[in-house]
Backbone bond lengths (Angstrom), bond angles and torsions (degrees), N, CA, C in turn:
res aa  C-N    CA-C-N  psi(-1)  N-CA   C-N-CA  omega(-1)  CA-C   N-CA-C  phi
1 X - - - 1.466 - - 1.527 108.85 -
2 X 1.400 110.37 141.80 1.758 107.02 169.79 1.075 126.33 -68.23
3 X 1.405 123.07 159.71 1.057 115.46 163.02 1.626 130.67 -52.32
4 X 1.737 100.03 -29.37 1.557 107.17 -174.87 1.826 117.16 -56.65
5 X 1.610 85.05 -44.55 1.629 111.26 -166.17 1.720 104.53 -67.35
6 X 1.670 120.91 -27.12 1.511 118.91 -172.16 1.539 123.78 -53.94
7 X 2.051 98.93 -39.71 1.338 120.89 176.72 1.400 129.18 -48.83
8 X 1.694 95.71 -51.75 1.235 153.46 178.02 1.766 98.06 -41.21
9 X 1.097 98.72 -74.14 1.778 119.58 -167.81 1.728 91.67 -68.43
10 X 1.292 119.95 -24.57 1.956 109.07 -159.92 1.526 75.21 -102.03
11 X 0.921 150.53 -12.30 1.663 140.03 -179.57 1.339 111.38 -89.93
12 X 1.155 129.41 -22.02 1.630 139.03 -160.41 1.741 81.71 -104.77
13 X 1.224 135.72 -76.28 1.801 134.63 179.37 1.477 110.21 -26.23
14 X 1.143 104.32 -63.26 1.418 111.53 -169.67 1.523 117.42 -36.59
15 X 1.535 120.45 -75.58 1.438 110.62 162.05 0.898 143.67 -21.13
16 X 1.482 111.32 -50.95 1.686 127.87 -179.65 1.648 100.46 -87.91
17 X 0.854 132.66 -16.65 1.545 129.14 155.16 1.476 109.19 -53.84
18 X 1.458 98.87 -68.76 1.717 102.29 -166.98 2.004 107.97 -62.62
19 X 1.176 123.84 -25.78 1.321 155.29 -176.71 1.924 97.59 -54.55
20 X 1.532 102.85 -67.05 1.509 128.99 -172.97 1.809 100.86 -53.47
21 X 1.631 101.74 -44.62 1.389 117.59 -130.15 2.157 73.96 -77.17
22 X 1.408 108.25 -61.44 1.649 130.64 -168.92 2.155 97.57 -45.46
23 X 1.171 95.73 -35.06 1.531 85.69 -177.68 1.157 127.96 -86.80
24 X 1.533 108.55 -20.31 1.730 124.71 178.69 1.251 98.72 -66.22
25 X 1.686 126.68 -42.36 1.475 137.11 -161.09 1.684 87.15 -80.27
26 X 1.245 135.92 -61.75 1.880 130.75 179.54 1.374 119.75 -39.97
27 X 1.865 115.72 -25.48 1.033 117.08 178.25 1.468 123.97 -92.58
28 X 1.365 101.29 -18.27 1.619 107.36 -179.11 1.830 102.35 -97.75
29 X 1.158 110.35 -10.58 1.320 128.93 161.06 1.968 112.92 -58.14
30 X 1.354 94.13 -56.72 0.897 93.43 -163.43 1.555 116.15 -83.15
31 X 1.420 104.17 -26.78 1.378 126.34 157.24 1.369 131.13 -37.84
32 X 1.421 111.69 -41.76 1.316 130.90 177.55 1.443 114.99 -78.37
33 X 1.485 114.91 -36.06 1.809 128.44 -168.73 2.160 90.83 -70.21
34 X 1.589 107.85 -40.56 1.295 102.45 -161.14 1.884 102.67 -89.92
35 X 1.532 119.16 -4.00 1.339 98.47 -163.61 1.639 93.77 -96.02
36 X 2.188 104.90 -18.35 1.953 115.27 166.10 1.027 116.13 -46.15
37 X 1.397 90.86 -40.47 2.044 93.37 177.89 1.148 123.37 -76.23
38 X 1.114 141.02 -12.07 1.780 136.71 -155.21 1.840 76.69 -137.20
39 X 1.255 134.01 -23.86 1.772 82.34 -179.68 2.180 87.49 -146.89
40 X 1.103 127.89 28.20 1.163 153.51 179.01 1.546 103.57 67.32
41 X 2.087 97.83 -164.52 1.179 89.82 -155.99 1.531 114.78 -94.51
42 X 1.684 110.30 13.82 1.841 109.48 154.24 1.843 124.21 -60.62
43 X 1.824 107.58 -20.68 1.035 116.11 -148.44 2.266 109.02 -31.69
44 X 0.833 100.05 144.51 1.641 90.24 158.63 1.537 143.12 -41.11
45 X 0.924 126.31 99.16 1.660 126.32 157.89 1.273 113.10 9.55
46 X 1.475 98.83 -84.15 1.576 105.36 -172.46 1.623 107.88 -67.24
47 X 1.686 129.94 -18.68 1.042 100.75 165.74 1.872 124.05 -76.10
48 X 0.962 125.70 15.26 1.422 140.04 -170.82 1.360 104.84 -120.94
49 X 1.583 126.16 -27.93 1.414 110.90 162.30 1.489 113.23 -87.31
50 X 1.696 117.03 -3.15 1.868 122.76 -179.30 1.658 100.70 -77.84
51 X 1.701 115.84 -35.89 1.182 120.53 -175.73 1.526 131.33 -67.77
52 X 1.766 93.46 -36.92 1.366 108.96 164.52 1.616 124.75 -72.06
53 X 1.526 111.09 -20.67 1.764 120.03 -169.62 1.363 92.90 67.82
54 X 0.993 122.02 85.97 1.551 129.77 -174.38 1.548 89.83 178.50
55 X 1.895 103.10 144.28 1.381 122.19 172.68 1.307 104.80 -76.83
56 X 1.556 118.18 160.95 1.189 118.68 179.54 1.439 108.66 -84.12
57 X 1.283 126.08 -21.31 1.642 115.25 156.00 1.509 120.10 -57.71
58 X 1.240 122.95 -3.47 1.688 123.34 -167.91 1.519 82.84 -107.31
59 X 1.413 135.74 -47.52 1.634 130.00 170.57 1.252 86.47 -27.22
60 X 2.024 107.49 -99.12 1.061 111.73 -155.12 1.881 148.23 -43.84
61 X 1.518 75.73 -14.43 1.482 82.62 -173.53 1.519 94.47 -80.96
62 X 1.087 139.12 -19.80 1.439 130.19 -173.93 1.604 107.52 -102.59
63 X 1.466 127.34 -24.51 1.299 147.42 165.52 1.725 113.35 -117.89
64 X 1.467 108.44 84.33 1.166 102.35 172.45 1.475 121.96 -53.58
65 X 1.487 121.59 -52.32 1.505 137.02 176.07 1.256 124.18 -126.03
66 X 0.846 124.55 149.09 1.873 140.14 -164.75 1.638 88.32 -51.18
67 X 1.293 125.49 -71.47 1.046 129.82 -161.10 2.427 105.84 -40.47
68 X 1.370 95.08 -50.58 1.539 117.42 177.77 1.857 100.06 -44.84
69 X 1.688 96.97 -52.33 1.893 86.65 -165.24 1.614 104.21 -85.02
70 X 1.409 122.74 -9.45 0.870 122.99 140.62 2.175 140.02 -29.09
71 X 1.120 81.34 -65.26 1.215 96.30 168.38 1.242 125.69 -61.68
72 X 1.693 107.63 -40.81 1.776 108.16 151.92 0.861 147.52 -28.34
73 X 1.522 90.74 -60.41 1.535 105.62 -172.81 1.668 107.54 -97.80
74 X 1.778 129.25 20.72 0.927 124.25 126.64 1.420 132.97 -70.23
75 X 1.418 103.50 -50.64 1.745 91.42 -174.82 1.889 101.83 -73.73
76 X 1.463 127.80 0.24 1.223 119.37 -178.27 1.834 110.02 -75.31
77 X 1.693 95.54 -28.95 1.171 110.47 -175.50 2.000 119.80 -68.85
78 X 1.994 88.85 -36.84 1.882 85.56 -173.51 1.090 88.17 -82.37
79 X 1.461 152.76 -20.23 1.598 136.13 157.46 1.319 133.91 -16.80
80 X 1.663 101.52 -50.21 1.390 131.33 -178.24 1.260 96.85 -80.73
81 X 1.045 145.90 -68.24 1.616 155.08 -161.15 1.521 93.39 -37.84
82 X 1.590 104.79 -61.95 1.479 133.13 -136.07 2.021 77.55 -85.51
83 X 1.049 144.41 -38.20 1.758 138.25 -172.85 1.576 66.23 -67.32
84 X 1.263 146.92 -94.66 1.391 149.61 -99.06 1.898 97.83 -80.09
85 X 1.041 94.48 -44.85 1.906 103.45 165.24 1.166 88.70 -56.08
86 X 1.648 139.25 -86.32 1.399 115.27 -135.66 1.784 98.82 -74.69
87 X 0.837 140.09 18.89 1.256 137.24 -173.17 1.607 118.76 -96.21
88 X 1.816 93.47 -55.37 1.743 107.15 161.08 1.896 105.63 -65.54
89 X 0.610 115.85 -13.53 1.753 120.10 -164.83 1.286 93.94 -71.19
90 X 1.924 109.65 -50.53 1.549 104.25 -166.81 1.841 106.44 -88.22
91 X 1.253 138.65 20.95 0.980 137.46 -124.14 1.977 78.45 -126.62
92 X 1.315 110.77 112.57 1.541 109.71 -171.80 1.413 116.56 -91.01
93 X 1.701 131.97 17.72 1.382 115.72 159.11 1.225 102.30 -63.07
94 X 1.627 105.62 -160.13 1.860 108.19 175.44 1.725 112.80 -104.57
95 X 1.545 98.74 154.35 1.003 97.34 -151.84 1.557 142.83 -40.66
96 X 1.269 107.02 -11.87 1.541 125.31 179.13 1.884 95.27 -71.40
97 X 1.329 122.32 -59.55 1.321 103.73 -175.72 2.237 109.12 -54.53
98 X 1.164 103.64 -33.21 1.177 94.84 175.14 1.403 126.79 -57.78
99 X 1.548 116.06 -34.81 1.636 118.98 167.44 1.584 96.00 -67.35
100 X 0.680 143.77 -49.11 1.593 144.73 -168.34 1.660 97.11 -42.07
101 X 1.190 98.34 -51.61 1.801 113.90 -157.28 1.662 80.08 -64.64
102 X 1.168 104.90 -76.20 1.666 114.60 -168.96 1.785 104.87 -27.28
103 X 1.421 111.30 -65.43 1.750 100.85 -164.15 1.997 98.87 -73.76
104 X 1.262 113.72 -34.09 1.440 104.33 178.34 1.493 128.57 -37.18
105 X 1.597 107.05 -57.12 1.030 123.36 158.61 1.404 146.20 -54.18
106 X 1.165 83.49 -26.39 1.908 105.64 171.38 1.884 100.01 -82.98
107 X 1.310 107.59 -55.48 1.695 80.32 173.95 0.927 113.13 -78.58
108 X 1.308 157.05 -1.46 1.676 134.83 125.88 1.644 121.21 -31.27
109 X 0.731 104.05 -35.62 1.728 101.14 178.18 1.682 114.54 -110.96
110 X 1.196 110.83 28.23 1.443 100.19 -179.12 1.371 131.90 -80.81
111 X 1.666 85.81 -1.03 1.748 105.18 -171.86 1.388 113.31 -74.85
112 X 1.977 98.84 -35.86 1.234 100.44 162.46 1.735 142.81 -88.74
113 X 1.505 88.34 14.75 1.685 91.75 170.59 1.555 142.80 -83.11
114 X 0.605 114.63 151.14 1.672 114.90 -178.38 1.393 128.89 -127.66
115 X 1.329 120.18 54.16 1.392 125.93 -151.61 1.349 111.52 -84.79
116 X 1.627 113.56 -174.86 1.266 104.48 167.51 1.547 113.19 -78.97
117 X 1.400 124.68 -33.78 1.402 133.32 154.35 1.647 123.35 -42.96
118 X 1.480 101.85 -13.51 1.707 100.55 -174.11 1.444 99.49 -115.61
119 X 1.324 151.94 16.29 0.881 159.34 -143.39 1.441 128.86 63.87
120 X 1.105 117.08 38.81 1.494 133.84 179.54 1.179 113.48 -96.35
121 X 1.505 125.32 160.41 1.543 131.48 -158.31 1.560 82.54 -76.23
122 X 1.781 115.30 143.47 1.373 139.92 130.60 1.532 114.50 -28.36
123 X 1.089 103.66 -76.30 1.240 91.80 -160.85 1.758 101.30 -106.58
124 X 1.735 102.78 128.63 1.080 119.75 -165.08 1.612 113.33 -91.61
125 X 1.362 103.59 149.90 1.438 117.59 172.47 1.857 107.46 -71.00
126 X 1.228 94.57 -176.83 1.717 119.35 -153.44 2.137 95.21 -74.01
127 X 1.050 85.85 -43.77 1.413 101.03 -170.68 1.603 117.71 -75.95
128 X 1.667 102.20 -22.95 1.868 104.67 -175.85 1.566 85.41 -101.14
129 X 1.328 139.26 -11.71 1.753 117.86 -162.28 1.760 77.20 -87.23
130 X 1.691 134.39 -48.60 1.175 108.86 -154.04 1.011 110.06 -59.56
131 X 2.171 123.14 -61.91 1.139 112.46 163.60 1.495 136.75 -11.83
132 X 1.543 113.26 -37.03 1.886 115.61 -161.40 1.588 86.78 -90.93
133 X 1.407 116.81 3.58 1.174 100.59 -172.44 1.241 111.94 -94.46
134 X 1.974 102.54 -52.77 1.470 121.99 163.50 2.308 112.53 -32.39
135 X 1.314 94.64 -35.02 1.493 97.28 -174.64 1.408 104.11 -58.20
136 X 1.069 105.08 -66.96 1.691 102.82 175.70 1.178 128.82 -64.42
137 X 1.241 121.65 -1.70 1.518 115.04 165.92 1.376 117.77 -60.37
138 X 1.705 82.89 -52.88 1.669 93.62 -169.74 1.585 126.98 -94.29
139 X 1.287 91.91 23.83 1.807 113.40 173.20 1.661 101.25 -116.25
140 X 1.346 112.09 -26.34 1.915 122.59 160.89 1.837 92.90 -55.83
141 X 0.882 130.85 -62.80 1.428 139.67 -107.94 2.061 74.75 -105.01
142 X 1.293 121.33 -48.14 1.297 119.79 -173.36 1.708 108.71 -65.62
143 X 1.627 111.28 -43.07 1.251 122.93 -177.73 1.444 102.07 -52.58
144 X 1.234 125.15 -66.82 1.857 137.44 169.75 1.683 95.98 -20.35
145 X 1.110 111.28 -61.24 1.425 108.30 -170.71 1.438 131.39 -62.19
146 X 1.530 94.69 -39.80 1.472 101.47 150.72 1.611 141.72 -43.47
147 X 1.668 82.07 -57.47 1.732 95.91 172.88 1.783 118.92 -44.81
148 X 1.663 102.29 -37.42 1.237 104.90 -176.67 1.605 122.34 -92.59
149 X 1.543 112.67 -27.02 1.279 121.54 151.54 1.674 120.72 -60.73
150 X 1.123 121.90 -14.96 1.552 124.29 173.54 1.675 97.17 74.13
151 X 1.301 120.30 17.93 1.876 107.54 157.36 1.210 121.68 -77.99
152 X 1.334 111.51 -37.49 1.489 91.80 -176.03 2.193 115.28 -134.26
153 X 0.973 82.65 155.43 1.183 77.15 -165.71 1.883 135.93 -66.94
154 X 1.260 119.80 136.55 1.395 124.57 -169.31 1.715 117.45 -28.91
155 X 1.473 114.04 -28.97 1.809 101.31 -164.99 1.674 87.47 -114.40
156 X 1.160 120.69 18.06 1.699 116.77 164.57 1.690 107.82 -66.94
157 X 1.343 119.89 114.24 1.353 113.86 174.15 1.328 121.05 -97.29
158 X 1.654 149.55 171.14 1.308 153.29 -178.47 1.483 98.22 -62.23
159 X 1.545 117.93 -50.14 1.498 112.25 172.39 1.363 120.12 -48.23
160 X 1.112 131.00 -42.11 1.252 130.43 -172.55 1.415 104.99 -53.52
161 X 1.527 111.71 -66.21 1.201 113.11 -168.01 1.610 134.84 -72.25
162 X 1.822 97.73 -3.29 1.411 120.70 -164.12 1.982 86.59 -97.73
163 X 1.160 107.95 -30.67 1.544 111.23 -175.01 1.591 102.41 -78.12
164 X 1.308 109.79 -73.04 1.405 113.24 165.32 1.965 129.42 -26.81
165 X 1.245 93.90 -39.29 1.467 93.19 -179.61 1.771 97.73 -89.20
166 X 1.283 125.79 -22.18 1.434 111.23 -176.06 1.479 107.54 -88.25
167 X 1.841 126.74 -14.72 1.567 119.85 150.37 1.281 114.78 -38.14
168 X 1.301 112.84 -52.40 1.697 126.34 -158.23 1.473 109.90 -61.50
169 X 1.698 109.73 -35.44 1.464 104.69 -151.54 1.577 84.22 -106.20
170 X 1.450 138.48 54.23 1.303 141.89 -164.07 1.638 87.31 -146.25
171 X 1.820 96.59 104.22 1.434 98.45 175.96 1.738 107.07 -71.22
172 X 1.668 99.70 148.36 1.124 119.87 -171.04 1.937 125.26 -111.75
173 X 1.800 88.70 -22.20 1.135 83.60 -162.17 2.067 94.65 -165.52
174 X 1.066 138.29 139.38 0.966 145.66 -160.71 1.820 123.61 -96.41
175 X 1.605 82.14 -15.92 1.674 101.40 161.98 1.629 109.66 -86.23
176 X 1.813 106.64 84.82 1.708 113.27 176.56 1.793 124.50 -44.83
177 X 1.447 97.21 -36.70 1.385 98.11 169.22 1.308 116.55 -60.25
178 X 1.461 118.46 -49.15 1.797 128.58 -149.25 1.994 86.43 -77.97
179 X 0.859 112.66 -38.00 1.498 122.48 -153.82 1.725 109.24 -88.79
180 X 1.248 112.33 -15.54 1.459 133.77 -179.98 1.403 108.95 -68.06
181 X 1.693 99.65 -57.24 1.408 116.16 -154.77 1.516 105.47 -97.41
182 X 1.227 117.21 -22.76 1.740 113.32 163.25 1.424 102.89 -78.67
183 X 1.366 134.08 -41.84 1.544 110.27 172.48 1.485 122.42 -58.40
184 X 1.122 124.83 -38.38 1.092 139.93 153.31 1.804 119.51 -34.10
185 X 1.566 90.15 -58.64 1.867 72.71 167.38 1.299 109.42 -80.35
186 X 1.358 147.37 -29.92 1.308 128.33 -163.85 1.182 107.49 -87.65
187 X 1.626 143.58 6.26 1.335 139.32 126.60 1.303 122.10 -30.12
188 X 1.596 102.06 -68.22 1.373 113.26 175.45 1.322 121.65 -49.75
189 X 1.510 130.19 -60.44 1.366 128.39 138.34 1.449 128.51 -11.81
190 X 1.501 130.25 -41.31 1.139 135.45 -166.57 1.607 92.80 -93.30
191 X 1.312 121.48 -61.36 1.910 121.10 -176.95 1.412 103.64 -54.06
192 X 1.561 133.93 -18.36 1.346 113.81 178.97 1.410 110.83 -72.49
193 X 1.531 101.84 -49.02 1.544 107.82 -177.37 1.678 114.01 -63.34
194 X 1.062 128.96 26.16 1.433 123.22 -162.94 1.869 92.83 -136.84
195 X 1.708 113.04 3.38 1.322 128.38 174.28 1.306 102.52 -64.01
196 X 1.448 132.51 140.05 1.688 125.66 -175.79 1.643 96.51 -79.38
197 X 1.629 132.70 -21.23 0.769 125.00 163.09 1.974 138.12 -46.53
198 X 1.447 96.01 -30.81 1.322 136.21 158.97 1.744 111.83 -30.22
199 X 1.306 126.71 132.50 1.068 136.26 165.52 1.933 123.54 -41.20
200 X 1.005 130.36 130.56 1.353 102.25 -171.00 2.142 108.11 -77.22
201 X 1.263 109.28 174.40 1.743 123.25 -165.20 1.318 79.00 -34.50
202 X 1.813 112.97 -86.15 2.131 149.33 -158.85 1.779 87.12 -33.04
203 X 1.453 149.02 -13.70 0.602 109.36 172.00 2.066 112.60 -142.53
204 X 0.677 90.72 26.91 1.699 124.55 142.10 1.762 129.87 -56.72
């Protein structure tokens, strides 16, 4: 082989290495969110490396300790949040249908969350505070729009709605139907009060 072609061949691996490496970690990721759910969040190790088809040395080596995949599958979680922000963000009714989009979607995916509200570590790693940060930008950035579209009202903050939507996506109850349709109304409940017509917070 040439010398030209050696570079060549270690440049073409590399990607699909790092490529291989990001999906093995999504699957034991994802492995872990579904084995929390069906037997909580003590469940076993090895049942989370049986779910993934993965040895429990391939867990560990990527999750040394519960607490570690923990932490994963927090910042894996404001990832998700944070697609679902930029998603309502680009979403061109006015801004109130865009919070709509934002918490709708979030209780669609709450199964897959892992918050600090859902039993997720307090205190967050380097990678979930930026994300939690990115969240509120772009729940700032929707509120602005509001203010100027006249949907929602001036002392509504990104917290509110970043707190509010992480109540929602906090399973409550194991009857999917019963539990669907009351989150569902207390969305609705929540976008009325967010009308500038609306009472202000201080007297609430």
């Amino acid at each position: 082989m040439s010398e030209e072609a050696e570079p060549k061949h270690s440049a073409q691996q590399k990607p699909q290495t790092r490529s291989d490496a990001l999906a093995n970690q999504e699957r034991l990721l994802a492995a872990a969110v579904t084995a929390m759910l069906r037997e909580g969040r003590q469940v076993p190790m090895a049942s989370i490396a049986r779910d993934a088809g993965v040895g429990i040395a391939t867990l560990y080596r990527n999750y040394p300790t519960r607490e570690a995949l923990l932490e994963a599958l927090t910042e894996r979680s404001f990832g998700l949040v944070l697609g679902v922000v930029e998603e309502a963000g680009a979403d061109e009714r006015p801004a109130i249908g865009a919070i709509e989009a934002f918490l709708t979607t979030t209780i669609a995916h709450r199964e897959q969350l892992v918050l600090p509200l859902h039993g997720g570590p307090d205190e967050l790693n380097e990678g979930s505070r930026r994300l939690r940060k990115e969240i509120h930008t772009g729940i700032a950035r929707i509120l602005e729009r509001g203010r100027h579209d006249l949907t929602v009202r001036a002392d509504i903050t990104a917290s509110d709605v970043v707190f509010f939507g992480a109540m929602l996506a906090q399973p409550l109850s194991k009857d999917d139907d019963w539990l669907e349709s009351n989150l569902l109304r207390q969305e609705r409940v929540f976008l009325a009060g967010l009308a500038p017509s609306s009472p202000v917070l201080d007297k609430i």
